[in-house]
C-alpha positions in Angstrom: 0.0 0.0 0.0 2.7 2.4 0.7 4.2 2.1 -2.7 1.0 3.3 -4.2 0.4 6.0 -1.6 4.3 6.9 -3.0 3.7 7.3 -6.5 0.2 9.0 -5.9 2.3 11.5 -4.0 5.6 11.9 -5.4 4.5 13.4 -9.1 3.4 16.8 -7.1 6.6 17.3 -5.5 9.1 16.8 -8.5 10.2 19.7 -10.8 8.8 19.9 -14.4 12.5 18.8 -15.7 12.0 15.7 -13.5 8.7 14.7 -15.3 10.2 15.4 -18.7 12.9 12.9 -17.7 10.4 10.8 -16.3 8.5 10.6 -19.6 11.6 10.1 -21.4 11.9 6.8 -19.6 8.2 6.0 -20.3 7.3 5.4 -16.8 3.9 5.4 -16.1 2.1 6.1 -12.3 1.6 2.4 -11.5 4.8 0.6 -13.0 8.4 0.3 -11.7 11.7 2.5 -13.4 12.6 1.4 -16.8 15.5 0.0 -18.1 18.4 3.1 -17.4 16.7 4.0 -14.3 17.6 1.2 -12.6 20.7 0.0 -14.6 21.8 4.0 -12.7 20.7 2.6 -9.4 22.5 -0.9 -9.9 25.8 0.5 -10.9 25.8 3.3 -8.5 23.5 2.4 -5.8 22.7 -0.8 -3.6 19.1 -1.1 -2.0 19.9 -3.3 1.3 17.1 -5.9 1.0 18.3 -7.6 4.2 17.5 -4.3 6.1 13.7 -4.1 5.0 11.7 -5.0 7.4 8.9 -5.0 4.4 10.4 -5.5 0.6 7.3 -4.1 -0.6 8.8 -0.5 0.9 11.7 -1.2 -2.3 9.3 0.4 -5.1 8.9 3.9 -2.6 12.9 3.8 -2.1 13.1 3.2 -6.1 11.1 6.0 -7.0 12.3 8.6 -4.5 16.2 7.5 -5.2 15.4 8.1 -8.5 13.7 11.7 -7.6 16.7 12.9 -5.5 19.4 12.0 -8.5 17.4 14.2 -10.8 16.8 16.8 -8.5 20.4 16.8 -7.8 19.8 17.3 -3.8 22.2 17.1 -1.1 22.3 13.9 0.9 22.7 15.6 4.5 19.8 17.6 3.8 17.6 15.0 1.9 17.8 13.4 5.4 17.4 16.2 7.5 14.1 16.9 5.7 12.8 13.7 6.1 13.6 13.3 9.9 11.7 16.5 10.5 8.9 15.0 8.1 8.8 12.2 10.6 9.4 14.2 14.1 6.4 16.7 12.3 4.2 13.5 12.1 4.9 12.3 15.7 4.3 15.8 17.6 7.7 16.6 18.5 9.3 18.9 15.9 8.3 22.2 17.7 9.4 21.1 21.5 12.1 23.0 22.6 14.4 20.1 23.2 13.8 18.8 19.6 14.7 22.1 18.2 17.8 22.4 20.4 19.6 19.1 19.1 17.7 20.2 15.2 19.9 23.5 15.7 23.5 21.2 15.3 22.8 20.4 11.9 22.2 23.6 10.1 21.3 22.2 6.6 18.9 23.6 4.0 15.6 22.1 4.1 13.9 20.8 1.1 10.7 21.9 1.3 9.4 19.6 -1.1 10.1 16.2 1.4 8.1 17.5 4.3 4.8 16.2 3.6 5.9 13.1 2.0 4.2 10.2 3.3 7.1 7.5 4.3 6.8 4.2 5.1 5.6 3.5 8.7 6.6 -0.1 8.9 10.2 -0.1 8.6 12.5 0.2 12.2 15.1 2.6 10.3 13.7 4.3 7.1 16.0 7.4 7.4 19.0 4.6 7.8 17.4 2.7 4.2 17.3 6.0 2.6 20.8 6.9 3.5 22.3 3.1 2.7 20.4 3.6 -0.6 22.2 7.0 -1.3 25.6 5.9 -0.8 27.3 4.6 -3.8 29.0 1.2 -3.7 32.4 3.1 -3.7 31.8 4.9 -0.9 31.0 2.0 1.7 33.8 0.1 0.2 35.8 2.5 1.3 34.2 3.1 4.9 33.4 -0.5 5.3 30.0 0.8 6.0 27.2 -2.0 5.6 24.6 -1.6 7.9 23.4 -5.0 9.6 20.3 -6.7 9.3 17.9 -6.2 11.9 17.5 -10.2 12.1 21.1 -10.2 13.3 20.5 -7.4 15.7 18.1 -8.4 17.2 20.0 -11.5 17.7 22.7 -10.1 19.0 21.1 -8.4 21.9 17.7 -9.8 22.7 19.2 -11.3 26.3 20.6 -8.2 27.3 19.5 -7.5 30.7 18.9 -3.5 31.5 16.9 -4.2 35.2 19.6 -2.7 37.1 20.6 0.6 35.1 22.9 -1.5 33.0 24.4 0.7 30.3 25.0 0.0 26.6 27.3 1.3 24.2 28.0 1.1 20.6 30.8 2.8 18.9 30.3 2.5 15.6 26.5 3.0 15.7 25.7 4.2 12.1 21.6 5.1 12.0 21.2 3.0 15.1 20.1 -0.1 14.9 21.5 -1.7 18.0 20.5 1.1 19.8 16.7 0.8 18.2 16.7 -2.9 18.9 16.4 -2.5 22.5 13.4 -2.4 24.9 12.6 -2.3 28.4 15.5 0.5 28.9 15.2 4.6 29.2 17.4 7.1 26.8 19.9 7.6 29.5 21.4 4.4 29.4 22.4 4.3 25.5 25.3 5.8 24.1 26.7 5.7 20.6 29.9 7.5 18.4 29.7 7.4 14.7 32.4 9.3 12.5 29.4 10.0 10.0 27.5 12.9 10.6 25.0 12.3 9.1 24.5 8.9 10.2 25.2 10.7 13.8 22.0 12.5 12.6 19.9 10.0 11.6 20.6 7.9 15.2 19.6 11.2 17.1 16.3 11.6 15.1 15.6 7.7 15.4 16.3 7.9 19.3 13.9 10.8 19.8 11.1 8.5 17.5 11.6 5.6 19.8 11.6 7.6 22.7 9.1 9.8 22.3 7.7 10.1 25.5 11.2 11.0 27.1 12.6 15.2 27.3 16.2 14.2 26.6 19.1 14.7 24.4 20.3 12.0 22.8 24.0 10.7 23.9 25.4 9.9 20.3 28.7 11.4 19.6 30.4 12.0 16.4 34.7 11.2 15.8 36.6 8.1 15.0 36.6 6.1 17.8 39.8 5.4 17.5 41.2 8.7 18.0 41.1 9.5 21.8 41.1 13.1 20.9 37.9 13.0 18.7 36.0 14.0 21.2 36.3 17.5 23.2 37.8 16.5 26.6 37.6 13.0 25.6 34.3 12.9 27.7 32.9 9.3 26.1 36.1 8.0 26.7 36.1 7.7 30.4 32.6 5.7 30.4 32.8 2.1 30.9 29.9 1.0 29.8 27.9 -3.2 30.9 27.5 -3.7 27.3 29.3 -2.9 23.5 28.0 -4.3 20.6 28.3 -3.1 17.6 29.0 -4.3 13.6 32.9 -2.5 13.2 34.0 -1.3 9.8 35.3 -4.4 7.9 38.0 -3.7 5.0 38.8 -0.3 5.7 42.6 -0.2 6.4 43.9 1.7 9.3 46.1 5.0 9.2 46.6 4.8 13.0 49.8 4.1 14.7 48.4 2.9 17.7 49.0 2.3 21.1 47.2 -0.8 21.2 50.3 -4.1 20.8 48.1 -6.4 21.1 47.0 -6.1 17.2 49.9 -6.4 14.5 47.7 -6.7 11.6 46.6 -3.0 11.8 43.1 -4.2 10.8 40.4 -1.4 11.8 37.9 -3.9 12.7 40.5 -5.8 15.7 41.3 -2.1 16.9 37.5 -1.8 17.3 37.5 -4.7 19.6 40.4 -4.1 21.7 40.0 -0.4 22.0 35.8 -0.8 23.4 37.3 -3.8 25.6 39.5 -1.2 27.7 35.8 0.6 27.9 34.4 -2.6 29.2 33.2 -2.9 33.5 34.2 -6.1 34.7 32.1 -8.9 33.4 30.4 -6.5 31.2 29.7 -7.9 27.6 31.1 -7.2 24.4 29.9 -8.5 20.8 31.5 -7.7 18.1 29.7 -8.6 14.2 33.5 -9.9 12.5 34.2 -11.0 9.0 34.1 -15.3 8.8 38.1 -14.8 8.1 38.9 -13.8 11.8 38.6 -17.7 12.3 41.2 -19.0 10.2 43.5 -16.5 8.1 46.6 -15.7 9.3 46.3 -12.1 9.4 44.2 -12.0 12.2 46.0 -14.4 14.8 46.6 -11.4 17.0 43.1 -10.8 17.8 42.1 -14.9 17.9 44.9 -14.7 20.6 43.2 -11.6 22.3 40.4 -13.1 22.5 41.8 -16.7 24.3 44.1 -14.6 26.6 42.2 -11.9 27.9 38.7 -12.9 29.0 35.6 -15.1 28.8 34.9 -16.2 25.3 31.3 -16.9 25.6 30.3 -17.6 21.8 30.8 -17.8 17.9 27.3 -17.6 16.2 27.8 -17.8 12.4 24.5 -16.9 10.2 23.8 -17.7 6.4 22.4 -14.4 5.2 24.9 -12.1 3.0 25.1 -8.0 3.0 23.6 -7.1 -0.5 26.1 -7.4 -3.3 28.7 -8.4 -0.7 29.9 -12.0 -0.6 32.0 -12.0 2.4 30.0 -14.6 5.2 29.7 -13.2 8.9 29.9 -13.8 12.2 29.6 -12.9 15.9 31.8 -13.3 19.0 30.7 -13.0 22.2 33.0 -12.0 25.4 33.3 -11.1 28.2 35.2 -9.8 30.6 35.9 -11.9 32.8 38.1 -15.2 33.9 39.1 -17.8 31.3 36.6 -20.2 29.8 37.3 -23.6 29.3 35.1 -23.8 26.4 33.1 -21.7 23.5 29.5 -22.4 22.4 29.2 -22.4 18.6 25.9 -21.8 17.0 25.0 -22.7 13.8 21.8 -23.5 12.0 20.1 -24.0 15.2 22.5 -26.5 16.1 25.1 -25.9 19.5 28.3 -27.3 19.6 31.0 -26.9 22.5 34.3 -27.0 21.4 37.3 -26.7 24.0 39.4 -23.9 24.0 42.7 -25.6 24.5 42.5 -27.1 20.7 42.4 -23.4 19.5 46.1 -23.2 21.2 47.3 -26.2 18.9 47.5 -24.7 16.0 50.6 -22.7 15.0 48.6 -19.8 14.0 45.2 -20.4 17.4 42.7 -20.8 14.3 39.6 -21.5 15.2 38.5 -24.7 13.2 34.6 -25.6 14.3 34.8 -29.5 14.6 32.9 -32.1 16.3 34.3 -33.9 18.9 35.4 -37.1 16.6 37.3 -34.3 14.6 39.0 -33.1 17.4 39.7 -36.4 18.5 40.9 -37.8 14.8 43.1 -34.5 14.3 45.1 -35.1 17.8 45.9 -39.0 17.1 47.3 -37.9 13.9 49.4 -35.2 15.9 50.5 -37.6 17.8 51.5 -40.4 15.4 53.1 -37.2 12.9 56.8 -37.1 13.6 57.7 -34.9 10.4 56.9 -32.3 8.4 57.5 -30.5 4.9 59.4 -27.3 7.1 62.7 -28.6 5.4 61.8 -29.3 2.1 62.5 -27.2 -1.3 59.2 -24.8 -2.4 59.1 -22.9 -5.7 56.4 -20.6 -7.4 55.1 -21.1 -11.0 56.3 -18.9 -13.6 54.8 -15.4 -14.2 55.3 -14.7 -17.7 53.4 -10.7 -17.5 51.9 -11.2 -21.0 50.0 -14.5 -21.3 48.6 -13.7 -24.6 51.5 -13.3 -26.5 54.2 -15.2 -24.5 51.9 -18.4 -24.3 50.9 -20.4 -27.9 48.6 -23.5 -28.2 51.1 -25.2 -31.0 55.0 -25.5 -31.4 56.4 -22.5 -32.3 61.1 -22.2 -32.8 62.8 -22.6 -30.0 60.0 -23.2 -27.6 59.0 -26.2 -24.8 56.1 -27.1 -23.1 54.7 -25.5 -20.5 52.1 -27.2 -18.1 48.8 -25.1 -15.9 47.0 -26.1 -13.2 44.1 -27.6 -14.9 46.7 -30.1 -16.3 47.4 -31.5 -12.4 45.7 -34.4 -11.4 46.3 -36.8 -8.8 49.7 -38.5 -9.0 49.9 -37.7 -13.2 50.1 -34.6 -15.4 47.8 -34.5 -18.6 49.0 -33.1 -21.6 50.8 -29.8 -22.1 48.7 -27.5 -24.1 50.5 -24.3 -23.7 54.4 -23.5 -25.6 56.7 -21.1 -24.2 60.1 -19.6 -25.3 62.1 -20.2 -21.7 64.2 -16.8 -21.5 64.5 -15.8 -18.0 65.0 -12.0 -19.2 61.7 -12.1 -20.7 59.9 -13.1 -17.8 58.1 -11.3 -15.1 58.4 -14.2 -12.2 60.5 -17.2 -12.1 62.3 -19.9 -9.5 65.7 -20.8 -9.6 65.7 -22.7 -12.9 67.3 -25.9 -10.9 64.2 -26.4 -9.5 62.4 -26.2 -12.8 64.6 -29.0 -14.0 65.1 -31.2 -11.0 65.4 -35.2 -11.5 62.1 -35.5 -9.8 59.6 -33.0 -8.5 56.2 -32.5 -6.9 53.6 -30.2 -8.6 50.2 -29.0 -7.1 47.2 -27.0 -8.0 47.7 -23.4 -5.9 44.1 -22.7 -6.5 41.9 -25.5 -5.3 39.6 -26.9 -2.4 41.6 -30.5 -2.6 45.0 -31.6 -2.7 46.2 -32.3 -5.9 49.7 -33.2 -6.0 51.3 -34.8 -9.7 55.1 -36.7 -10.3 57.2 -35.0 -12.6 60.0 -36.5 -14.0 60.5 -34.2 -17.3 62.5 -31.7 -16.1 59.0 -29.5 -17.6 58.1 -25.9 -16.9 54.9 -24.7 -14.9 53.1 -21.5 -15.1 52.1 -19.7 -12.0 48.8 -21.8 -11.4 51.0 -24.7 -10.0 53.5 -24.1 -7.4 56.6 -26.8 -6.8 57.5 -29.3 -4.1 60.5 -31.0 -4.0 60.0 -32.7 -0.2 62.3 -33.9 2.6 61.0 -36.3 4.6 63.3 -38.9 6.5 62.4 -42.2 6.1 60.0 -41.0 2.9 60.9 -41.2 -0.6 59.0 -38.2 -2.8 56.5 -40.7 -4.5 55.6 -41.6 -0.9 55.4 -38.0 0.0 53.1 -37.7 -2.8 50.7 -40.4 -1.6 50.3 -38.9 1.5 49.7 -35.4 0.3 47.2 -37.2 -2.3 45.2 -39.6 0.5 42.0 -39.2 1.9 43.4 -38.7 5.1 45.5 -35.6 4.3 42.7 -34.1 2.3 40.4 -34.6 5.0 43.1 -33.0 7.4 43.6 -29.9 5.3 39.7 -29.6 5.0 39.1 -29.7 8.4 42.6 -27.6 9.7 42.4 -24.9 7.3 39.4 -24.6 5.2 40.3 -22.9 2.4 40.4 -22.8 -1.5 43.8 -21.8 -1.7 46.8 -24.5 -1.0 49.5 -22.5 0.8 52.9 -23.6 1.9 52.0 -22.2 5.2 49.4 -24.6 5.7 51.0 -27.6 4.0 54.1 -27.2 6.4 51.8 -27.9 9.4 50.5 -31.8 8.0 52.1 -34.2 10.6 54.0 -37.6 8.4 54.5 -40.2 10.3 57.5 -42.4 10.6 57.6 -45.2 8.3 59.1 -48.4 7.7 61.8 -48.7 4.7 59.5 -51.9 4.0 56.2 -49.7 4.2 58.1 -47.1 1.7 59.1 -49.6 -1.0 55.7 -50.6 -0.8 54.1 -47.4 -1.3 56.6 -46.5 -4.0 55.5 -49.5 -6.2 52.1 -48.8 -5.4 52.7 -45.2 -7.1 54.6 -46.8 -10.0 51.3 -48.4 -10.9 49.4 -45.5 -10.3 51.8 -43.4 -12.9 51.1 -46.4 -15.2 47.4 -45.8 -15.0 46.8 -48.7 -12.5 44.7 -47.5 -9.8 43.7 -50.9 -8.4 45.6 -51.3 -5.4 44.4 -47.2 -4.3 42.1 -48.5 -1.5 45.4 -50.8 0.0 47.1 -47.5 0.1 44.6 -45.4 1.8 44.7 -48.2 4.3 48.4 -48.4 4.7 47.9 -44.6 5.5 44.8 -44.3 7.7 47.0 -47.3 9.7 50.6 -45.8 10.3 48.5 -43.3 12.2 46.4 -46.5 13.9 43.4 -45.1 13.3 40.3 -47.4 14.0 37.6 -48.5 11.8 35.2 -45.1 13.3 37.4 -42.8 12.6 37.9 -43.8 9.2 34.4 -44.2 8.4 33.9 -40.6 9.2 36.7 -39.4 7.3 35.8 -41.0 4.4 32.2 -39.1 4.7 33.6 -36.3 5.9 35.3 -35.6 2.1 32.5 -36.7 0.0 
């Protein structure tokens, strides 16, 4: 209904110029924006489905959006007018308080938005608006994605305000972690943006929800991680029962801070440790973080933050997706307080507990969500694994800089094969499709070129969600899309090596250690061989002679031979094998 109540209204408040473009487009009253009207929204503007609380509000957003870019108005005051539209429509415009706080932001008012009838079943319409306005390039840069009110809502529904508790979020955007709240009174809410106008749009939503309250809203605008943002730093010597808040993701830090603890420099972990100093004891802090935090090496100073310096209550992880934003999410909870000896994971309804101590295990404290069979394959393997690959030989692929010219499909004078990735398969290469003139001068990227022509060498796929590791014996060339291997492993010769890294076992390992689509040295290093017979590794090494052959009958002997020089039992390898279906 409000859509239509939109385009009934919106025709009497647009300039004549606006119409004629209108026409141009051949829109009519009752359809939605042709073709370049929305190819201009698309490329330059996102809507935020996942922040509607009704999608049928997306045709008014459509229309005005499409209003304000022909009108050419300014943002600040596009959103000033239509807070005082809404304060207008709730009785509070004219009270002295109202005007007071209205009197920081002295815009020019478009006269024209006033009476517009907005949407009345949406928490943050001023917030849609001004998520609409922004241009993909501009919250790329600010990291600024405002989060869905189904996550919010989440995030602080058991928040307990009985006893004055107070509740802070310091990177509050329009606010929707402070609108999400109920049984609690103005004057225990506090927020900082370094947006004014989303500073703006918070205050306006605070004196909506509140309406029956005389107050001034305590939302600050500065970077919160610039002590001197604030005049006298007042904010800064709060502590507050509760932070929570969804930090800017992706936006690199210029700050030299005083904060050790994070060596990555990543905006997002100086968030977390900076509003922890602002935490009372066993207060609560939950912090919306980018899936990555768990695993990626990057960010092992915050995963060590957060098993060293309090209570770490919770990861929640949740399916949806920002709009036009691929990156998954989740939430930690923690407090401050004394060490946990475990952390609940939710996920699809489901609750696992996982012990903290197997976060410690791994070189880099990743945080790998396994079940308790995982946990309990992973740390027999440990325990059997008396080498690893932190001695052997590792060499990167060939960057050429010009594929298309420097790479042909047929035999050209002068030039040798060169193999890709998508020639790697298990144990064997397929054939070369690519020829290449080897001149080292020529070439953007290359190894030393002994390792390019060693007697024997390992090849695997860099890009890839298995392990993929092929023999070569050929002395060949390999382009960037295959890195090199040419292993030390005592007791090991490099075709056993090679089954290893090609078993079940080890993809299953990788899978479950790292999780990721890239194979890096990094990770490879930490797979635990175990110590083997000389018998075991002739055996294995005529296995792989028959596998080079094309004989792949006696692969299910040598997955067993593997799963049992770790003496894993008949369970455990039944889940494996499941586990990498």
């Amino acid at each position: 209904m409000f859509c239509c109540c939109l385009e009934e209204n919106v025709l009497h408040i647009i300039s004549n110029a606006t119409k004629k473009n209108w026409n141009k487009l051949h829109t009519k009253n009752n359809q939605k924006l042709t073709t370049r009207a929305n190819k201009c929204l698309s490329q330059k503007n996102i809507i935020p489905l996942e922040y509607f609380c009704n999608t049928n509000n997306i045709k008014y957003i459509q229309n005005l959006l499409y209003i304000v870019h022909s009108e050419k108005w300014n943002i600040t005051s596009i959103l000033l007018s239509l807070g005082i539209n809404l304060l207008k429509k709730a009785n509070l415009y004219h009270k002295k308080y109202v005007q007071n706080i209205l009197k920081q932001y002295p815009y020019a008012v478009i006269t024209e938005l006033l009476n517009d009838t907005l949407p009345n079943d949406e928490i943050d319409i001023l917030g849609i608006i001004y998520q609409c306005l922004l241009t993909e390039g501009q919250k790329n840069i600010t990291g600024s994605y405002y989060t869905p009110h189904n996550v919010v809502k989440n995030m602080t529904h058991k928040l307990d305000f009985s006893k004055g508790q107070t509740f802070f979020d310091p990177c509050c955007g329009s606010g929707a972690f402070l609108l999400s709240l109920n049984n609690i009174q103005p004057k225990q809410l506090y927020g900082m943006d370094k947006d004014n106008i989303a500073v703006m749009i918070a205050k306006i939503n605070l004196l909506l929800k509140f309406r029956d309250y005389e107050f001034e809203p305590q939302i600050y605008c500065g970077d919160y991680l610039k002590q001197s943002a604030l005049p006298n730093n007042a904010i800064f010597h709060e502590k507050f029962d509760y932070i929570v808040t969804n930090p800017p993701w992706g936006a690199a830090s210029q700050y030299f801070s005083d904060m050790t603890e994070i060596t990555s420099r990543e905006t997002f972990s100086y968030f977390f440790v900076r509003a922890f100093q602002q935490l009372k004891q066993y207060g609560t802090i939950r912090f919306l973080f980018p899936e990555a935090i768990l695993n990626v090496k990057k960010h092992k100073d915050i995963r060590t933050f957060l098993l060293e310096k309090g209570c770490f209550q919770s990861i929640t992880f949740y399916k949806e997706l920002f709009t036009d934003v691929t990156t998954k999410y989740i939430d930690i909870n923690f407090q401050k307080a004394k060490q946990s000896k475990n952390v609940l994971i939710y996920e699809q309804k489901k609750i696992k507990k996982v012990p903290l101590s197997f976060f410690y295990k791994t070189e880099n404290k990743t945080f790998r969500i396994m079940a308790d069979i995982d946990i309990e394959i992973i740390e027999q393997v440990k325990k059997y694994g008396k080498y690893n690959l932190n001695d052997s030989i590792w060499a990167l692929g060939i960057v050429t800089g010009d594929n298309k010219n420097k790479l042909k499909e047929e035999y050209f004078e002068k030039s040798e094969v060169i193999y890709t990735g998508k020639e790697i398969c298990h144990y064997v290469l397929k054939p070369a499709k690519k020829y290449i003139i080897y001149d080292r001068t020529q070439l953007q990227q290359v190894a030393p070129e002994k390792y390019y022509r060693a007697e024997e060498k390992l090849v695997y796929k860099f890009i890839s969600k298995k392990l993929v590791f092929a023999y070569d014996n050929t002395k060949s060339l390999f382009l960037n899309s295959a890195n090199i291997l040419i292993p030390s492993i005592h007791t090991m010769s490099i075709k056993t090596v090679m089954a290893y890294l090609n078993s079940e076992l080890f993809q299953y390992l990788y899978s479950k250690m790292f999780g990721q689509v890239k194979i890096l040295k990094g990770n490879l290093i930490l797979l635990p061989f175990p110590q083997i017979t000389q018998k075991q590794n002739n055996d294995i090494i005529e296995m792989v002679n028959e596998f080079l052959k094309g004989d792949y009958k006696k692969e299910s002997i040598l997955q067993d031979i593997i799963f049992q020089s770790y003496q894993l039992n008949a369970k455990q390898i039944k889940h494996i094998k499941k586990e990498i279906l």
